[in-house]
DOFITOR-385872 format. One record per atom (N, C-alpha, C): residue in one letter; atom name; z, y, x. Coordinates in steps of 0.001 Angstrom, whole numbers, plus 500000, padded with zeros to 6 digits. Layout:
REM DOFITOR-385872
A  CA  Z  Y  X
...
END
This chain:
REM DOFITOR-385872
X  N  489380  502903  507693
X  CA  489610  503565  506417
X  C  491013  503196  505943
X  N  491956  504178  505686
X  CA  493049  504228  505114
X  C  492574  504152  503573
X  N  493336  503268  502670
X  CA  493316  503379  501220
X  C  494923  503448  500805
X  N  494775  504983  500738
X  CA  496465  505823  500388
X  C  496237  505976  499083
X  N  497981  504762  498318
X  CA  498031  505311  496911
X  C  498915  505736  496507
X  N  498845  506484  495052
X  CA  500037  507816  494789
X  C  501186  506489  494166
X  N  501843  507218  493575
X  CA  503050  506694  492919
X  C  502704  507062  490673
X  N  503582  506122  490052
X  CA  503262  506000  488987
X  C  503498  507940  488281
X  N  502452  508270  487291
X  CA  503105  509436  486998
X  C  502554  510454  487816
X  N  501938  510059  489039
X  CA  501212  511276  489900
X  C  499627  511246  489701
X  N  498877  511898  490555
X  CA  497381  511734  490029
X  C  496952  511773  491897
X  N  495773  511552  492399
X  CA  495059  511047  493576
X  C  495816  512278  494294
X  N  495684  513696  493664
X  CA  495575  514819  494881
X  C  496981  514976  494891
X  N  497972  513931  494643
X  CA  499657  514579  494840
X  C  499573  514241  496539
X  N  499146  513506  496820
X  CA  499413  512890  498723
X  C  498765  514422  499451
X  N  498463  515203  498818
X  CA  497812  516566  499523
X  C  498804  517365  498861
X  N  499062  517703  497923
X  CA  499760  518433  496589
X  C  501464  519320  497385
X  N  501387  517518  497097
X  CA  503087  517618  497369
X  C  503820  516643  498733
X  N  502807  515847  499191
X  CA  503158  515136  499699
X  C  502609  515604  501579
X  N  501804  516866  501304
X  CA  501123  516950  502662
X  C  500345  516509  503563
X  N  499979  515400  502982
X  CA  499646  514389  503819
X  C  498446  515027  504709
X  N  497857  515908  504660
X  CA  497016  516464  504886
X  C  496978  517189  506509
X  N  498453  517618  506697
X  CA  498894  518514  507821
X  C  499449  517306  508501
X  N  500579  516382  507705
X  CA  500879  515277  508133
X  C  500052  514936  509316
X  N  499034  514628  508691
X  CA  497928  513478  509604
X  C  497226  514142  510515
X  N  497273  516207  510396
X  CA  496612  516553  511480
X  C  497382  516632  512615
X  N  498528  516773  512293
X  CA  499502  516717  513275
X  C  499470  515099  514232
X  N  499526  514480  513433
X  CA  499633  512846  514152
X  C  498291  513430  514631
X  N  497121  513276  514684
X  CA  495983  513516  515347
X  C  495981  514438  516810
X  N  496937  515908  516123
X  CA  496531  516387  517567
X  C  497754  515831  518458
X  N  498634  515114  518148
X  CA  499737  514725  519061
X  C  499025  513259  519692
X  N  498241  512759  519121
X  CA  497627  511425  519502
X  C  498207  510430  519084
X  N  499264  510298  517616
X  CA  499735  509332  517097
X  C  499169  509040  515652
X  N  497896  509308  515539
X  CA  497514  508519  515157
X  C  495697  508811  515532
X  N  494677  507407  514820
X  CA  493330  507216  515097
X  C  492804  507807  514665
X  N  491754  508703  514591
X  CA  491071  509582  513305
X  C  490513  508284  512631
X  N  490420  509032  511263
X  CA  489995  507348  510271
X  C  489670  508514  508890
X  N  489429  507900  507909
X  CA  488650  507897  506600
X  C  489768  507566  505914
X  N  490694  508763  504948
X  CA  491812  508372  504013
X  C  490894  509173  502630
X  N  491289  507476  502051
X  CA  490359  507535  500397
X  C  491615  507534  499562
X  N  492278  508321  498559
X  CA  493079  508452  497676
X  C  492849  508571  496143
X  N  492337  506874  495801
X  CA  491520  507184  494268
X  C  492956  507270  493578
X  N  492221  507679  492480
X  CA  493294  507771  490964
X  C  494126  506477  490644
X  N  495001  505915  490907
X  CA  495564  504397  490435
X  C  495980  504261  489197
X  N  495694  504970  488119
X  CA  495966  504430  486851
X  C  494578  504115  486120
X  N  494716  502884  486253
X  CA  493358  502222  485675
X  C  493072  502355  483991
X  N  494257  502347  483797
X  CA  494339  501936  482074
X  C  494934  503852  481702
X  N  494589  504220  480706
X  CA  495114  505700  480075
X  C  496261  505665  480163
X  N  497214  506961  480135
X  CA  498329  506964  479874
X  C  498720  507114  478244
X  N  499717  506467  478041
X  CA  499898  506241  476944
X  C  499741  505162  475897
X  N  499412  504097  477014
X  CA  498191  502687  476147
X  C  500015  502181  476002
X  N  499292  500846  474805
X  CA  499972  499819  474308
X  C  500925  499012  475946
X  N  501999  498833  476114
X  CA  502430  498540  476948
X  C  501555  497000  477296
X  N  501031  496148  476231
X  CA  500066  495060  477083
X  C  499027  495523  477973
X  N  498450  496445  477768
X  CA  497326  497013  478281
X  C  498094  498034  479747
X  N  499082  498563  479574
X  CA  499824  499171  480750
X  C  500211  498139  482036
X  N  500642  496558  481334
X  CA  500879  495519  482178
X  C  499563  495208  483259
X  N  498451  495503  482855
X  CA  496965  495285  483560
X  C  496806  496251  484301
X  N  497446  497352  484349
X  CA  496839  498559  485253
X  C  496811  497669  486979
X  N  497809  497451  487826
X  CA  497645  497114  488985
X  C  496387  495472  488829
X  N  496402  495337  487927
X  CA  494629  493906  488110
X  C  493584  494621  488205
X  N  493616  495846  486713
X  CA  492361  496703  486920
X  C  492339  497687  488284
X  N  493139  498126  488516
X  CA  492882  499179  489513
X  C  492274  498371  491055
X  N  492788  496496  491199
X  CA  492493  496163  491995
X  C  490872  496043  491861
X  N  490758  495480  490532
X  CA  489186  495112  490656
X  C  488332  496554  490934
X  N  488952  497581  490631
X  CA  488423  499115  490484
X  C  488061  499169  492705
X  N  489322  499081  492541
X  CA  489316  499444  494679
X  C  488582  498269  494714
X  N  488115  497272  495032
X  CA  487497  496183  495615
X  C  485843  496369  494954
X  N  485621  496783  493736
X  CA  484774  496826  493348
X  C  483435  497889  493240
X  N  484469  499132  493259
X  CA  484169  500222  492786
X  C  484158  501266  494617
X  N  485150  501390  494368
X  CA  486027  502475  495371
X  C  485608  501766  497191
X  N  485984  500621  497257
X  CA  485598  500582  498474
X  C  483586  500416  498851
X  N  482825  499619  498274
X  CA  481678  500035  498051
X  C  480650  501095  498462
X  N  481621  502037  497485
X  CA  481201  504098  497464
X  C  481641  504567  498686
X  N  482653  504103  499213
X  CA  483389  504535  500188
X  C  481942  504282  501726
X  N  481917  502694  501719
X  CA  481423  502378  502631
X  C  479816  502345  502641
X  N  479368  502986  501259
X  CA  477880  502707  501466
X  C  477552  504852  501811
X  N  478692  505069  501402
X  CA  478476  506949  501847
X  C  478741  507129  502871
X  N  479575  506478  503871
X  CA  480088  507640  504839
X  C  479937  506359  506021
X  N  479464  506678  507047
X  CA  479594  505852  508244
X  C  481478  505172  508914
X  N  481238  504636  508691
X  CA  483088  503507  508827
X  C  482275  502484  509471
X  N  483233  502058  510523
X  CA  483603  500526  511371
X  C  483559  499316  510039
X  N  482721  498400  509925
X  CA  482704  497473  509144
X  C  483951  496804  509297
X  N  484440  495525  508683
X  CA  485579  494432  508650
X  C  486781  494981  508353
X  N  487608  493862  507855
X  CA  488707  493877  507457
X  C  489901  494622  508711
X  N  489224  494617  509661
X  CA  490301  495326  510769
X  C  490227  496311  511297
X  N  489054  496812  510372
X  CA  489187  498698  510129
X  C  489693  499155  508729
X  N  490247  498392  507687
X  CA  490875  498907  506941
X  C  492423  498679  506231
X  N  492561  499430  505661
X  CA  494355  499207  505901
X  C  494349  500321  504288
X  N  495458  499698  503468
X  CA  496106  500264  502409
X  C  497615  500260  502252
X  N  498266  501650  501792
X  CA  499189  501925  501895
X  C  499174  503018  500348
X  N  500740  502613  499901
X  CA  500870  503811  498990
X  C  502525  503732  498696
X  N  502673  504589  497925
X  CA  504422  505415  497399
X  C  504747  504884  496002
X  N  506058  504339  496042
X  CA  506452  503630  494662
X  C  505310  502559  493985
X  N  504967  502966  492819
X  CA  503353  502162  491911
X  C  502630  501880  492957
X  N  502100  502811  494391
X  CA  500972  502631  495047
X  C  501570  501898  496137
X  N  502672  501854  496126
X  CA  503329  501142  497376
X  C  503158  499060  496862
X  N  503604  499164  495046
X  CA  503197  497651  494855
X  C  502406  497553  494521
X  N  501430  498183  494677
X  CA  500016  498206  494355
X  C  499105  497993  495789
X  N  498861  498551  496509
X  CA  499254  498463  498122
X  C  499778  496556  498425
X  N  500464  496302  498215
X  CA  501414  494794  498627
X  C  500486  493652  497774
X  N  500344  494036  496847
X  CA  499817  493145  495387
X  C  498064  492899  496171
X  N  497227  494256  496250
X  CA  495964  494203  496626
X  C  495808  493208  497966
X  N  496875  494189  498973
X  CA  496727  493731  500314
X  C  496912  492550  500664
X  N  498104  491826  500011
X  CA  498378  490430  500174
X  C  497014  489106  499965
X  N  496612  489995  498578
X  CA  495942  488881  498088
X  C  494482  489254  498862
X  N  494366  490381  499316
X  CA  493110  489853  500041
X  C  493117  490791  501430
X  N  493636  489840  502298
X  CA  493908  489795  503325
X  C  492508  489548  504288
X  N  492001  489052  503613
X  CA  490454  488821  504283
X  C  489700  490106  503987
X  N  489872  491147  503621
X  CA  489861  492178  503660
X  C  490476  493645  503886
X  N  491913  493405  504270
X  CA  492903  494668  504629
X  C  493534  493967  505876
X  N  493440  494748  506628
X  CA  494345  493952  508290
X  C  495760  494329  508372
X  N  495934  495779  507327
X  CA  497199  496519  507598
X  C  497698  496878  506216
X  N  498799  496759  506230
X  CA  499659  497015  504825
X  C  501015  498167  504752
X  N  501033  498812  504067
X  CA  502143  499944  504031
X  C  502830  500084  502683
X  N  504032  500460  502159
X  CA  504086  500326  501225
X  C  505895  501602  501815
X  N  505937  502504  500707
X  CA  506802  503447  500499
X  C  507808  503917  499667
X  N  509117  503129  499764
X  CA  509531  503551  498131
X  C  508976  502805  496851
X  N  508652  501372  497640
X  CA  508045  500369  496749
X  C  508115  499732  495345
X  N  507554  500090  494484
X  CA  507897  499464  493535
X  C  507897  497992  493890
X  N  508454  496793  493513
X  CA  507888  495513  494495
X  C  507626  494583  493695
X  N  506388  493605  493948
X  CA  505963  492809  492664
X  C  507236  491591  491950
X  N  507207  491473  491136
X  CA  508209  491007  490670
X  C  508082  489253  491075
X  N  507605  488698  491164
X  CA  506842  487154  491278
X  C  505983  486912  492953
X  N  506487  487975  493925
X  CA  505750  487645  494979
X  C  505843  486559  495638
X  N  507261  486213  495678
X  CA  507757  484410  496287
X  C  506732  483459  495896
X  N  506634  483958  494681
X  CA  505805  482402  494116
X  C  504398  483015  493814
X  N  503830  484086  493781
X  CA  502345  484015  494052
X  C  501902  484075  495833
X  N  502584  484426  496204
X  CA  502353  484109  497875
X  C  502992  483337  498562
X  N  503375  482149  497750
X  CA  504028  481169  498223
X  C  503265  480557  499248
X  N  502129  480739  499477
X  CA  501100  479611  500398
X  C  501388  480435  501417
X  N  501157  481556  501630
X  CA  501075  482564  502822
X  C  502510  482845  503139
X  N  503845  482746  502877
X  CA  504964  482596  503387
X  C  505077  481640  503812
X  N  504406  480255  503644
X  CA  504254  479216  503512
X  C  503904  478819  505137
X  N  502999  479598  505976
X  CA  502556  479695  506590
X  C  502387  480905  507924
X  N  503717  481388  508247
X  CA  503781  482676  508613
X  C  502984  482633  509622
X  N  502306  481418  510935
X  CA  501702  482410  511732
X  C  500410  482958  511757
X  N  499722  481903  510637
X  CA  498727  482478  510129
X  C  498723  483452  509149
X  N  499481  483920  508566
X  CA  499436  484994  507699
X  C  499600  486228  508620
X  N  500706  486192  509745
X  CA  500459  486775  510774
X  C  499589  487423  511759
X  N  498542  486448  511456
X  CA  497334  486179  512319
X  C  496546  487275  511572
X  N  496823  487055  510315
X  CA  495756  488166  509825
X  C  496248  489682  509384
X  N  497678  489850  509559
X  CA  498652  490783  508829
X  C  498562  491484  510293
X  N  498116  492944  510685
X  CA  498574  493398  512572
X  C  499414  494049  511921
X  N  499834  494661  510863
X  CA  501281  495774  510646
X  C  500880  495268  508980
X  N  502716  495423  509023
X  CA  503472  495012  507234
X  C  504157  496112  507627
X  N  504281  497338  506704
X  CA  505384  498430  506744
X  C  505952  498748  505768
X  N  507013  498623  505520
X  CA  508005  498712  504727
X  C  508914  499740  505036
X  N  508838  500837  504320
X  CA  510033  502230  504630
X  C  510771  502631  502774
X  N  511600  503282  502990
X  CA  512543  503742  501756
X  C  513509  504282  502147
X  N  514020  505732  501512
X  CA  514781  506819  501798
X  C  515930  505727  501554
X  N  517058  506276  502190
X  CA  518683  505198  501837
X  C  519251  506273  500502
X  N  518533  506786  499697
X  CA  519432  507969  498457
X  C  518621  507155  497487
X  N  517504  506253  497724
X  CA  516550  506347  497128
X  C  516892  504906  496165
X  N  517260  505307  494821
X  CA  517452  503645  493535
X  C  516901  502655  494073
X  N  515840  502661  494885
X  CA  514716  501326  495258
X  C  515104  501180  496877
X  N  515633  501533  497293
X  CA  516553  501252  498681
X  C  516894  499755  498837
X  N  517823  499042  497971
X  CA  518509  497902  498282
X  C  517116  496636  498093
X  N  516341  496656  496877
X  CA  515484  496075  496503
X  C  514661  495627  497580
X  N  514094  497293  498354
X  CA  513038  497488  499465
X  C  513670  496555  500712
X  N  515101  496619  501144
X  CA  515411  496307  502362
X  C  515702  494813  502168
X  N  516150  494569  500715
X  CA  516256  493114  500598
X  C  514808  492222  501133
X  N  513812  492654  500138
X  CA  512248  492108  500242
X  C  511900  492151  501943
X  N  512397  493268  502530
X  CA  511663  493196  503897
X  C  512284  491993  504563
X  N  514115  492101  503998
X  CA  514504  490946  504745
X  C  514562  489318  504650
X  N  513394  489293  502956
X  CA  513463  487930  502972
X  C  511657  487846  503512
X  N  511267  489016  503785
X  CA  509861  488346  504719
X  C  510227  487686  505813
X  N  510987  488833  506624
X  CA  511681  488475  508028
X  C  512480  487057  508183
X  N  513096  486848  507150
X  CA  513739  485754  507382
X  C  512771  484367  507044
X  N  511735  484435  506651
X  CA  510063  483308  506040
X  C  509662  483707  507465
X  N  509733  484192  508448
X  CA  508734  484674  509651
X  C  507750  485301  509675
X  N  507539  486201  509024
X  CA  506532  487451  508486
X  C  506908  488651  509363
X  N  506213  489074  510239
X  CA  506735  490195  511163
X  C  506050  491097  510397
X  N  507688  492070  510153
X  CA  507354  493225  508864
X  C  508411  494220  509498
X  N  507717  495541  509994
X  CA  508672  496733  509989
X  C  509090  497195  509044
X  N  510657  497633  508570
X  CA  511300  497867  508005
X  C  512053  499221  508628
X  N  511829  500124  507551
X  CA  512251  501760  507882
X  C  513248  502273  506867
X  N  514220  502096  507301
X  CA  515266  502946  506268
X  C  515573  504589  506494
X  N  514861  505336  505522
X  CA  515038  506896  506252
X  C  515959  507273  505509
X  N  516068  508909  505770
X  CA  516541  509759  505020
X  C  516060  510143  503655
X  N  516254  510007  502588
X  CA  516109  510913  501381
X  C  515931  509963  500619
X  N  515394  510106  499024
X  CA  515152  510039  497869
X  C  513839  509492  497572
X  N  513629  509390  496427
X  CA  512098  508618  495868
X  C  511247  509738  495868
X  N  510516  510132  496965
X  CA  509970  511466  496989
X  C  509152  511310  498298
X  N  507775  511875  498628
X  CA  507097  512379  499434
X  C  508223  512288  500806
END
């Protein structure tokens, strides 16, 4: 199970909308690059739009307890999926990209694979994952892909390539993708 999230400002169905993801992935399928799998794209704004900016600061806690609680659950008590943490993997764009990093990091005993796009990036990750940098080959051990991509047009470019390169340089084997374009699909 893929857990694909949108970016701040979008709603679940933009990764189909605007983003394609839809043809995207049939294409990887019939070319054989990628696994057929289960992509769940909940809503990531936990908190309303428009709340008191304290209550806006909680959206990525709530939305985690929402996916861990809620979302994966429904997911796995409806539809037949490969049990364990090394059938599932979360990835998302900008908000869903540090949202994506934030979830995945911290529970690693549950996501094997991490993606993140045009990342927004947590501001304090050094020092809340200080134990697990701390420790690259076991974090390793449990991390099979860290992906890190961002258009080179894109404001969050330098940020993105910096972060990948202070994983790389802690010993965190993390692909790092610098493409073409902008903060966009």
């Amino acid at each position: 199970v893929l857990y694909l999230l949108h970016g701040s400002n979008d709603i679940a169905g933009g990764w189909t909308l605007a983003g394609q993801m839809n043809f995207i992935f049939d294409n990887l399928l019939s070319e054989k690059k990628a696994e057929p799998m289960i992509v769940v794209m909940p809503f990531g704004h936990a908190v309303p739009f428009g709340s008191p900016r304290e209550i806006q600061a909680r959206n990525t806690e709530m939305f985690e307890r929402h996916i861990l609680e809620d979302v994966m659950p429904m997911v796995e008590s409806k539809y037949r999926v490969k049990p364990g943490r090394e059938q599932r993997a979360i990835a998302g764009l900008s908000m869903g990209g540090e949202q994506a990093i934030g979830i995945g990091w911290k529970h690693l005993d549950q996501f094997s694979a991490v993606g993140a796009f045009s990342a927004g990036l947590p501001r304090d990750f050094e020092e809340e994952f200080a134990e697990a940098l701390a420790v690259p080959d076991k974090t390793n051990a449990k991390l099979t892909v860290f992906w890190i991509a961002c258009g080179r047009d894109d404001p969050a470019f330098e940020r993105n390539e910096k972060f990948a390169a202070m994983l790389t340089s802690k010993g965190i084997h993390t692909t790092w993708r610098g493409t073409e374009g902008n903060h966009t699909y």
